[in-house]
C-alpha positions in Angstrom: 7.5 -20.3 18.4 3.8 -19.8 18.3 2.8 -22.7 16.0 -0.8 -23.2 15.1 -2.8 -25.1 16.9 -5.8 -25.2 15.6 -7.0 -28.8 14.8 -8.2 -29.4 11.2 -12.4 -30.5 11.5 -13.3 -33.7 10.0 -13.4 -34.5 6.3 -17.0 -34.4 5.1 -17.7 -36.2 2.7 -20.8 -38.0 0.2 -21.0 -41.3 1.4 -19.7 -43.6 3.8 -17.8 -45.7 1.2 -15.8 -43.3 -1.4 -14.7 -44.4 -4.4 -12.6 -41.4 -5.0 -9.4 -40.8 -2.9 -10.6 -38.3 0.3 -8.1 -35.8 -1.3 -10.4 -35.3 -4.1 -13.5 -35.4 -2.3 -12.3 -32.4 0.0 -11.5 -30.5 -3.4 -14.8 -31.6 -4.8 -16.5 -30.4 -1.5 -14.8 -27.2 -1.5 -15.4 -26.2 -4.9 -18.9 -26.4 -4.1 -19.0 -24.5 -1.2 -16.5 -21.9 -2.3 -14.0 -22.8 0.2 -13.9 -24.6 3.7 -16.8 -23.2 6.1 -14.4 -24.3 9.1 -11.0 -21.8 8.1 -11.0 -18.4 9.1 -12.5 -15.8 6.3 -14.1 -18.2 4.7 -15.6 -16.3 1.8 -17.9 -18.9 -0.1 -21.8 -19.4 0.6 -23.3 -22.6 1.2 -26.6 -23.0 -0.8 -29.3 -24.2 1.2 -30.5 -26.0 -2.0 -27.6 -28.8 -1.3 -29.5 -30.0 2.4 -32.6 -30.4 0.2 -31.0 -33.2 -2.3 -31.7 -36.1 -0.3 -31.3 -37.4 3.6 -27.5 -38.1 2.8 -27.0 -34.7 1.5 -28.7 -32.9 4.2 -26.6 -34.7 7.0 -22.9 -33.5 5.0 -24.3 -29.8 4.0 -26.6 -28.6 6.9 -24.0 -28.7 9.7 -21.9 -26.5 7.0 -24.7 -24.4 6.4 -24.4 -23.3 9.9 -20.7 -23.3 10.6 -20.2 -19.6 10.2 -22.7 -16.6 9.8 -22.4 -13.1 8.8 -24.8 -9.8 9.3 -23.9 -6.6 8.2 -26.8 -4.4 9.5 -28.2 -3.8 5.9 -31.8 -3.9 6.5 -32.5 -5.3 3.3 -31.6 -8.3 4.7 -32.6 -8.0 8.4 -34.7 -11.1 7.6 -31.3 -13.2 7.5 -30.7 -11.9 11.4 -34.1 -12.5 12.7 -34.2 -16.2 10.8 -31.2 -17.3 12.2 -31.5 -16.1 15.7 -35.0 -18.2 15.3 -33.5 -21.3 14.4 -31.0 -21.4 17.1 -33.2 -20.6 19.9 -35.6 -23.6 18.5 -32.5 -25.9 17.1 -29.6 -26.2 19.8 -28.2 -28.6 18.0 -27.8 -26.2 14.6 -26.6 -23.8 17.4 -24.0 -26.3 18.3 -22.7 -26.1 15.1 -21.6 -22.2 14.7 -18.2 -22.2 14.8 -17.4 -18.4 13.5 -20.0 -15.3 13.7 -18.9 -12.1 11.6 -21.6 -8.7 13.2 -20.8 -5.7 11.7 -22.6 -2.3 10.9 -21.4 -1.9 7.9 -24.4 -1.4 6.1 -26.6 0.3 8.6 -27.1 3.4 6.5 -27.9 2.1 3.6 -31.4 3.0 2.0 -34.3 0.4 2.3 -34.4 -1.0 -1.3 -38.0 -2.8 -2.3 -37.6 -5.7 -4.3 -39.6 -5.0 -6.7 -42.4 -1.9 -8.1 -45.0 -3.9 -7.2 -44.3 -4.7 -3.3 -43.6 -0.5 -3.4 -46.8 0.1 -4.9 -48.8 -2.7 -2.4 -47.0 -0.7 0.3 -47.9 2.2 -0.3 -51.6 1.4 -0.8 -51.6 -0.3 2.9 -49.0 2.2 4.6 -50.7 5.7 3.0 -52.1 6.3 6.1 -48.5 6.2 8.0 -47.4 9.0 5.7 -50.5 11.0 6.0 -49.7 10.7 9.9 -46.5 12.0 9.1 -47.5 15.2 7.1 -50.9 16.2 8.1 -50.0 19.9 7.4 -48.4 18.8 4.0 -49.3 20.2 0.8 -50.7 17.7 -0.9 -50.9 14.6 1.4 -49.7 11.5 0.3 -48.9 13.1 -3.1 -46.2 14.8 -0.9 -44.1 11.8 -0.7 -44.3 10.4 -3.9 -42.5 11.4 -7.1 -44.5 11.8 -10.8 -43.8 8.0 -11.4 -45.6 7.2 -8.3 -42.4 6.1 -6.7 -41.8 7.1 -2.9 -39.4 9.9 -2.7 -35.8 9.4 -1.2 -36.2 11.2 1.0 -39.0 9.6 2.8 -37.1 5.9 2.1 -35.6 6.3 5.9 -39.5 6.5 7.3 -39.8 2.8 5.5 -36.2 1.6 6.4 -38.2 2.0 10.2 -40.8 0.5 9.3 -39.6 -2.4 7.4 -37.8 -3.1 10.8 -40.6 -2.3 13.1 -42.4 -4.9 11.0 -39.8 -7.5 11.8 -40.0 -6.9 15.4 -43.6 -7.2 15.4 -43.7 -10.3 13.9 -41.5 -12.3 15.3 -42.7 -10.7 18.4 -44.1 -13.8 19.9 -41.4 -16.0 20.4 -38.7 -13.4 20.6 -40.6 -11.6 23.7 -40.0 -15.1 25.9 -36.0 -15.7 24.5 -35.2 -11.5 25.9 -36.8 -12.2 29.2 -35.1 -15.5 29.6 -31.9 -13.8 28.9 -32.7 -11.0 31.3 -31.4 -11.4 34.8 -34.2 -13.4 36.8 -36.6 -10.7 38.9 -37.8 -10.8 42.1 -41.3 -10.2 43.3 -42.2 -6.6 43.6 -39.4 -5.3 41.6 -39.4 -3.1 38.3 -38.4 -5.0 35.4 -35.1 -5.7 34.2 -34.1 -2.5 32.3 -31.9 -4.3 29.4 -35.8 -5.6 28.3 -37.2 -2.2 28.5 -34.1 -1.2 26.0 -34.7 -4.2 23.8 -38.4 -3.2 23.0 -37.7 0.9 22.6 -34.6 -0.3 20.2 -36.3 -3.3 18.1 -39.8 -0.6 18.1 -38.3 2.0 17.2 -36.4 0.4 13.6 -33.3 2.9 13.4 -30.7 0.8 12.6 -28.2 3.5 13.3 -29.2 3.6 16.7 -28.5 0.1 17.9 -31.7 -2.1 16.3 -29.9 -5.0 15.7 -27.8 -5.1 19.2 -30.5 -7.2 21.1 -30.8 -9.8 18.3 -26.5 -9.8 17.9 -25.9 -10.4 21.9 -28.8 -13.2 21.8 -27.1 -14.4 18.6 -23.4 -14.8 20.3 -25.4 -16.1 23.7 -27.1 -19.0 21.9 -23.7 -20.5 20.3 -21.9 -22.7 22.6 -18.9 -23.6 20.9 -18.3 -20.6 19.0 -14.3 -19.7 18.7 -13.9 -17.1 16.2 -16.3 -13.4 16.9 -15.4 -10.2 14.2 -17.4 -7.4 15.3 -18.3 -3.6 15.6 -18.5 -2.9 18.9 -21.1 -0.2 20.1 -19.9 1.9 23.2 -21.6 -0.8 25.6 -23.4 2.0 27.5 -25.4 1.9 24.7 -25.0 -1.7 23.5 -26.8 -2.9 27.2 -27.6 -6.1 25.6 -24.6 -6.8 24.5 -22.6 -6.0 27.9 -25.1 -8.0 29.6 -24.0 -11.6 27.7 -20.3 -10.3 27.9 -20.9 -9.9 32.0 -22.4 -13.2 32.1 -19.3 -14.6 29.8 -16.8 -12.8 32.2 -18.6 -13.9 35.6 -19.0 -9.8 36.1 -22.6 -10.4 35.9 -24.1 -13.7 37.7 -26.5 -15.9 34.9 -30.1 -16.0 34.3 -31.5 -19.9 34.6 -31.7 -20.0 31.1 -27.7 -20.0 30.8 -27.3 -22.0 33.9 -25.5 -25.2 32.4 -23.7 -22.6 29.4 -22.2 -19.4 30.2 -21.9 -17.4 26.7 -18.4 -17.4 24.7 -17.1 -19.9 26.6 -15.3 -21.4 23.7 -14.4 -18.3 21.9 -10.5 -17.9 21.2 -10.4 -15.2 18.4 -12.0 -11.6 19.0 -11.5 -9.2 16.1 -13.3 -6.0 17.0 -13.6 -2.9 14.6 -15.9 0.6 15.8 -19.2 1.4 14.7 -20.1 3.2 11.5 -20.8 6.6 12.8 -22.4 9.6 10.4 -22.1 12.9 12.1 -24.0 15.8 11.1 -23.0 17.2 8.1 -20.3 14.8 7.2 -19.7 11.1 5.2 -20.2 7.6 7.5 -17.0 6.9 9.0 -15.8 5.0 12.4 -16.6 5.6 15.4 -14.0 4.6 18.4 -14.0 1.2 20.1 -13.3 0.5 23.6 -11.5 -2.6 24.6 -14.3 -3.5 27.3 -13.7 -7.2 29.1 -13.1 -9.5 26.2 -9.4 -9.9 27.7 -11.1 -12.1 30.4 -12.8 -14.4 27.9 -11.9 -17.9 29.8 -10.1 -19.2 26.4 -9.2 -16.3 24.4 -6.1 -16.6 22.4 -6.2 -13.8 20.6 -7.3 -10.3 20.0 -7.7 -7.8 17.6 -8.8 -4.1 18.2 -8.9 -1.9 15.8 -9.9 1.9 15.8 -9.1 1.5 19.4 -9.0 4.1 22.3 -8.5 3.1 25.6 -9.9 6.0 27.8 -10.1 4.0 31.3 -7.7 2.4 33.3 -7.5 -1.6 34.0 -7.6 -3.2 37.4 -5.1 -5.8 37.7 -6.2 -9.5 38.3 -7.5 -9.9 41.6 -5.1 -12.7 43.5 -7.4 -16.0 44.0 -10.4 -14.6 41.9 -8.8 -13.4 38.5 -6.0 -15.2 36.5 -4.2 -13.4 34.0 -5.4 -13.5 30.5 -4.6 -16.4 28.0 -4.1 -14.0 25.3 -1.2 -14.9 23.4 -2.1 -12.4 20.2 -2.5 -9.0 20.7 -3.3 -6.3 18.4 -4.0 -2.9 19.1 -4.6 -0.3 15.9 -5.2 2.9 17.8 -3.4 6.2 18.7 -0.6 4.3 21.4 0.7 7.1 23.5 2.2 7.5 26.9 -0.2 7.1 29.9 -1.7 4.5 32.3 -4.0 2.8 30.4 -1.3 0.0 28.6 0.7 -0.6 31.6 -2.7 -1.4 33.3 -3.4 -3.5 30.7 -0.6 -5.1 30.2 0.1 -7.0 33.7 -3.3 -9.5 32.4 -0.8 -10.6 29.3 1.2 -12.9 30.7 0.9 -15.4 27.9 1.9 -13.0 25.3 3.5 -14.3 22.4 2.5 -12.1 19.4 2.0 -8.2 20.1 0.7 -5.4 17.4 0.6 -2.1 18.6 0.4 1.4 16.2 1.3 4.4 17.7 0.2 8.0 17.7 1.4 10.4 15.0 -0.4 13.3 14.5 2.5 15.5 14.0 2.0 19.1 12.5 4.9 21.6 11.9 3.3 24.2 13.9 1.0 21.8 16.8 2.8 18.7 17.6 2.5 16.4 20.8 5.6 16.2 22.1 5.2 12.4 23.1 5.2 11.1 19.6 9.0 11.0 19.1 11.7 9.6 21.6 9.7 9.9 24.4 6.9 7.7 23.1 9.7 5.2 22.4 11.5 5.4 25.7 8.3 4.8 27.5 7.5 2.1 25.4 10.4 0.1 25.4 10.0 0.4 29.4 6.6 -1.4 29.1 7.6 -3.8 26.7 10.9 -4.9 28.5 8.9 -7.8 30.4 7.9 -9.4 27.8 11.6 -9.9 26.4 12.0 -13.5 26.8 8.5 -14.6 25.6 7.6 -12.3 22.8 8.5 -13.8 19.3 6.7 -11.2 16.7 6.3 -7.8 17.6 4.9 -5.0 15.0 5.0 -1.1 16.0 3.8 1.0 13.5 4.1 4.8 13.9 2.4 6.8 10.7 5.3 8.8 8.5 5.6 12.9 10.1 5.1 15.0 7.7 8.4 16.9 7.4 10.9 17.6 5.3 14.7 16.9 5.4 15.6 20.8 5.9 12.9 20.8 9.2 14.5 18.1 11.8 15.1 21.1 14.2 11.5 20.8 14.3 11.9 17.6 15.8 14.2 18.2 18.2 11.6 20.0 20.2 9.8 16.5 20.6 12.7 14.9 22.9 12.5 17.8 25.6 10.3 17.2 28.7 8.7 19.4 31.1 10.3 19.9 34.6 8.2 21.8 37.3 5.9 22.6 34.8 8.2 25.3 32.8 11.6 24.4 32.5 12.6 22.4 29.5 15.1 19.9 29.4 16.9 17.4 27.4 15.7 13.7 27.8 18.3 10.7 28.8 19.8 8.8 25.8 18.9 5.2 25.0 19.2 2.4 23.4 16.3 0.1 22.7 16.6 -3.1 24.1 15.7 -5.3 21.7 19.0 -7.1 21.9 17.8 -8.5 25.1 14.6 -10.1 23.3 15.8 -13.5 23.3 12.7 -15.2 21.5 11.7 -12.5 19.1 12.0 -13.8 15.1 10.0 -11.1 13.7 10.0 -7.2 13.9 8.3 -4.5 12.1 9.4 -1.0 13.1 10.2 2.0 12.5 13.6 3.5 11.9 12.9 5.9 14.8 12.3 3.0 17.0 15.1 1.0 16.0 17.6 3.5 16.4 16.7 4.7 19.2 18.1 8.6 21.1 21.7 9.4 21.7 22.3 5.7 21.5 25.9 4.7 22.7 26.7 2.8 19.8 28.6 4.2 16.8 27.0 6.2 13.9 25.8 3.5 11.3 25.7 0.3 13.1 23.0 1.5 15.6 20.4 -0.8 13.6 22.7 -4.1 13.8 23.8 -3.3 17.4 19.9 -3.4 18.5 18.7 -6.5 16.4 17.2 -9.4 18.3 19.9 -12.5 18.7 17.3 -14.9 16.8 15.7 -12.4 14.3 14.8 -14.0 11.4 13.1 -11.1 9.3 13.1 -8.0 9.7 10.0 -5.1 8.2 11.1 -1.1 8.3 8.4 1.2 8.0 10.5 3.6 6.3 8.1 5.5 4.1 9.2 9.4 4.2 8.5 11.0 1.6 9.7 14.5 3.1 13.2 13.3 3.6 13.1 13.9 7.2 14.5 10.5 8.4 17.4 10.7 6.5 18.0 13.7 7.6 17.5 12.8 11.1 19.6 9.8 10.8 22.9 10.9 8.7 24.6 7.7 8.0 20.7 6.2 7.0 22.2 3.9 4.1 24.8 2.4 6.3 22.9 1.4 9.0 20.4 0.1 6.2 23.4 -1.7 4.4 24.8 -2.9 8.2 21.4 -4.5 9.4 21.6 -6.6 6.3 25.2 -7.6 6.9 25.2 -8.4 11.1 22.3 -10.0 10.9 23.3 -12.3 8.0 24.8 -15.8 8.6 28.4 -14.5 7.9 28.2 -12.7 11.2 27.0 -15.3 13.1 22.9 -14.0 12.6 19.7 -15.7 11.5 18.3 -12.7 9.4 16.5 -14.7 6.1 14.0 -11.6 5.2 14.4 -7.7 4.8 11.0 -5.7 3.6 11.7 -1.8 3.8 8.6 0.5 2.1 10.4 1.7 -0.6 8.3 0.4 -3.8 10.1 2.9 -5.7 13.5 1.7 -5.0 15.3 4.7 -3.4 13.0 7.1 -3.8 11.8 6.5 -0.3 15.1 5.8 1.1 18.6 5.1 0.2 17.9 1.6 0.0 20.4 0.8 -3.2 23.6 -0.7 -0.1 20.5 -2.4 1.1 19.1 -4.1 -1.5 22.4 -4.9 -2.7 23.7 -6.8 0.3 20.6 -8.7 0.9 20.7 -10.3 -2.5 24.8 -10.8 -2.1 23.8 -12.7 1.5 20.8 -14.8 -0.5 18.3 -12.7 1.7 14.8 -12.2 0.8 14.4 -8.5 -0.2 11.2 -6.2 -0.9 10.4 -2.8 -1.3 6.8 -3.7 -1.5 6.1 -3.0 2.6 2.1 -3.0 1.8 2.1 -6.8 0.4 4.5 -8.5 3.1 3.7 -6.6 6.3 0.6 -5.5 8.1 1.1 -2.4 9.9 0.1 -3.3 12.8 -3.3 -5.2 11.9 -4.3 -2.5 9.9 -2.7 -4.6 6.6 -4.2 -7.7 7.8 -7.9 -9.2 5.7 -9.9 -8.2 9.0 -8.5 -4.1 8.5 -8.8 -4.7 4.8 -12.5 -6.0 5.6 -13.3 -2.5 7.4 -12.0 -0.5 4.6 -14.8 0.2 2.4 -11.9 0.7 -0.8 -10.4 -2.7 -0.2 -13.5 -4.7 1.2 -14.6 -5.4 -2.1 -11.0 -6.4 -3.4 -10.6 -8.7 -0.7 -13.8 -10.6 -0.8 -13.4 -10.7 -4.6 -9.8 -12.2 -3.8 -10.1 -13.9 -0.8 -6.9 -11.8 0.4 -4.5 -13.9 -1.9 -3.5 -10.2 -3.3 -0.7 -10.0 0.0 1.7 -12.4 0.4 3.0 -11.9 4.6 3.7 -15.7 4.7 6.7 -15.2 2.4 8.4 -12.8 5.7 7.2 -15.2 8.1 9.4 -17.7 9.7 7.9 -21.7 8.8 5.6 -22.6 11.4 4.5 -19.4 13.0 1.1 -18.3 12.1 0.8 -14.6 12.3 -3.0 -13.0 12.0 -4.1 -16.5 10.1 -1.7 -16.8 8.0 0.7 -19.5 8.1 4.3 -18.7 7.7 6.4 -20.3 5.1 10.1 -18.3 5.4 13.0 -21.0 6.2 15.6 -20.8 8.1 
């Protein structure tokens, strides 16, 4: 069982000699700093104030102060980026001390906000001339850009959001300039310079934000920190992110290293990866994502585990070259994209040897009139072929396939989605099968689908299809089984009985480990027949919940990190700390699944 491993830091405390018991120091210590700086999503702030106090006080606080920073591309606050890159290149052993770095872009179009009237008013009597430039054929010069109050326009905010950046760039130019060209590769005589610094001075001149400003000073960021583990990030399509791809070559060995990483390769140390997509705003419409491609993390030297969300995988991956490559040591995985049949995850999939813990969510774009006809039994057939290696090592898997949007008279419809094309033309009907999850000899928890548990012309009887495919050691048990057309019960007839059966062969009576059932159903059979369900849970003494959205995560997409890239719940879960989901009540004891520790016995 995939326990955690993770080994506790040391208790800091306020003296050598405590008079209180070290229990209560710890709480005292973590009521002032909002939490422990060392745990993943931490969500506290340590105030610099507290490595002022005194000598004593500044040994306990500062290497806390440093354990974990975040940037969110808001460039009100682009000071916080540019100080803290500062102080590691000039501190190495402040730098030593980042344990967890959270880069995101967020806030990137957000308006530049002065901090007060009077540093608006003092820039616009030293900047008037930039705006002049701006409009000379303006009616009414600098008048143009200002409203009656005197206050520049909104309009004309984005021109200062650039040059508030610019400004940055330009002063901190002088010991930034040395730190890009010691992280450029090394050039030899007579050559034309290295083009990553060419990129770094058009991007951190030119201030957009939106464009990629604050990649340079992010990649130098990551470089500089030699034993960070934990990296959340948006990741930029790395054609245009050339800094960034850079560090990761040099962390991968795809790129050989500049003398100034010559006794540290970058991310060395780093075991946890959570990666989200850019904020994107196309013409015309709101900021949303962008699309994120895996790139190389997967060869990280110590990664343990990885998180991808708004994922597309549009290339193919090479397998490990014998004597060069080992396989990855990913043991987490966690894909939240559009998971369809092709060649990109079974070329992935031959580096995940050490798999343990695998998230995948599935297409399902289904229309009634345009439909991909992989996103029903075929997507599942080919899936359960990819995933049938993996049997006797994998012990949680969650596959997640969004609700079609049909209703119970329309599962003709469907039918259409199980046929496959023969010569090009000819359509016919796909074999049966039965998914082989029976044959998954470590597995304890599974999240699925009915579709996927039941599987196509299965060869087991009507109504015990579910209990005939559960997992020998299952030990809970998640059904994504919102439908609010109807269609699955349609689809599957005898729908309450095989809900009613799972509870009943997977109980102890019947020789099973099932302790947990969670179905998404919060209205109690409104969703589902669930009523045999619920009732034979409780008459086994199984754990039971409609509530789907507070015990299971949907394939990392219910997790804090996909909560943290939702602007609707970001707030609630900073606010909360998360505590407002409770997945450790469905997780077996001492299996930690997406940080949270497990606490379901058995």
């Amino acid at each position: 069982m995939a326990l955690d491993m993770e080994i506790d830091p040391p208790t800091y405390q306020f003296g050598n000699l405590p008079k209180l018991p070290l229990e209560v120091l710890d709480q005292i210590n973590e009521y002032i700093t909002g939490g422990n700086p060392h745990k993943p999503y931490y969500f506290g702030s340590v105030d610099p104030a507290l490595c002022c106090v005194n000598s004593l006080w500044n040994r306990i606080f500062t290497p806390l102060l440093y354990t974990q920073f975040s940037y969110h591309g808001n460039i009100n606050n682009a000071w916080s980026l540019w100080g803290f890159l500062r102080t590691l290149s000039e501190r190495p052993d402040l730098a030593a001390q980042v344990n967890e770095l959270t880069i995101t872009t967020w806030d990137i179009y957000e308006p530049f906000v002065p901090e007060d009237m009077a540093w608006e008013s003092n820039f616009i009597s030293r900047c008037s001339h930039l705006f002049l430039a701006e409009a000379e054929s303006s009616q009414g010069g600098l008048r143009a850009y200002l409203t009656q109050a005197g206050h520049i326009r909104a309009a004309y905010r984005e021109h200062m959001k650039a040059w508030h950046a610019n400004a940055h760039y330009m002063w901190n130019q002088q010991w930034i300039a040395p730190l890009l060209l010691a992280f450029a590769m090394p050039q030899m005589p007579n050559t034309l310079p290295d083009s990553i610094l060419t990129n770094a001075d058009r991007t951190l001149y030119n201030g957009q934000m939106h464009t990629g400003y604050q990649g340079p000073l992010a990649a130098l960021t990551i470089a500089l920190c030699p034993k960070l583990r934990r990296l959340n990030m948006d990741l930029w399509d790395l054609g245009q992110d050339l800094w960034f791809s850079r560090v990761l070559g040099y962390a991968t060995g795809r790129n050989p290293v500049p003398p100034a990483l010559a006794n540290h390769r970058p991310m060395q140390n780093v075991e946890v990866v959570r990666l989200a997509a850019r904020m994107i705003k196309p013409i015309g419409s709101p900021v949303q994502r962008g699309s994120a491609d895996i790139a190389d993390f997967y060869k990280l030297p110590a990664i343990r585990e990885l998180t991808w969300l708004n994922s597309v995988m549009p290339r193919l991956y090479d397998p490990p070259r014998p004597g060069t490559e080992t396989t990855s040591p990913i043991q987490n995985l966690t894909i939240t994209g559009d998971i369809r049949p092709g060649p990109q995850i079974p070329s992935l999939l031959p580096w995940m040897q050490n798999l343990r813990q695998l998230s995948l969510k599935l297409t399902g774009r289904y229309m009634q009139t345009i439909h991909d006809p992989a996103e029903g039994p075929i997507l599942w057939s080919w899936l359960w072929q990819q995933l049938y290696a993996f049997k006797d090592q994998l012990e949680f898997l969650d596959l997640y396939q969004r609700p079609f949007p049909l209703t119970g008279s329309e599962p003709f419809v469907f039918e259409t989605m199980v046929k496959g094309v023969k010569d090009g033309k000819e359509m016919v009907e796909m074999d049966g099968f039965c998914p082989p999850l029976a044959k998954f000899t470590k597995l304890v928890q599974l999240n699925i689908t009915p579709l996927g548990l039941y599987g196509y012309n299965c060869q087991h009887a009507e109504g015990k299809r579910f209990r005939a495919h559960l997992p020998p050691k299952l030990i809970s048990l998640g059904l994504y089984t919102d439908d609010d057309g109807y269609w699955v019960e349609t689809y599957i007839p005898l729908l309450a009985t095989e809900l009613e059966n799972t509870a009943l062969g997977g109980s102890e009576v019947e020789g099973g480990t099932l302790k947990a059932i969670v179905v998404d159903d919060p209205k109690s059979g409104e969703n589902i027949p669930s009523g045999k369900l619920k009732a034979a849970a409780r008459r086994l003494g199984m754990f039971y919940s409609g509530e789907a959205r507070t015990f299971l995560f949907f394939a990392g997409a219910e997790t804090i990190w996909g909560d943290m890239n939702d602007d609707v719940y970001r707030k609630i879960v900073l606010e909360s700390g998360g505590e407002e989901r409770q997945p450790k009540r469905v997780i077996p004891k001492g299996m930690v699944v997406h940080d949270v520790r497990g606490v379901l016995r058995f």
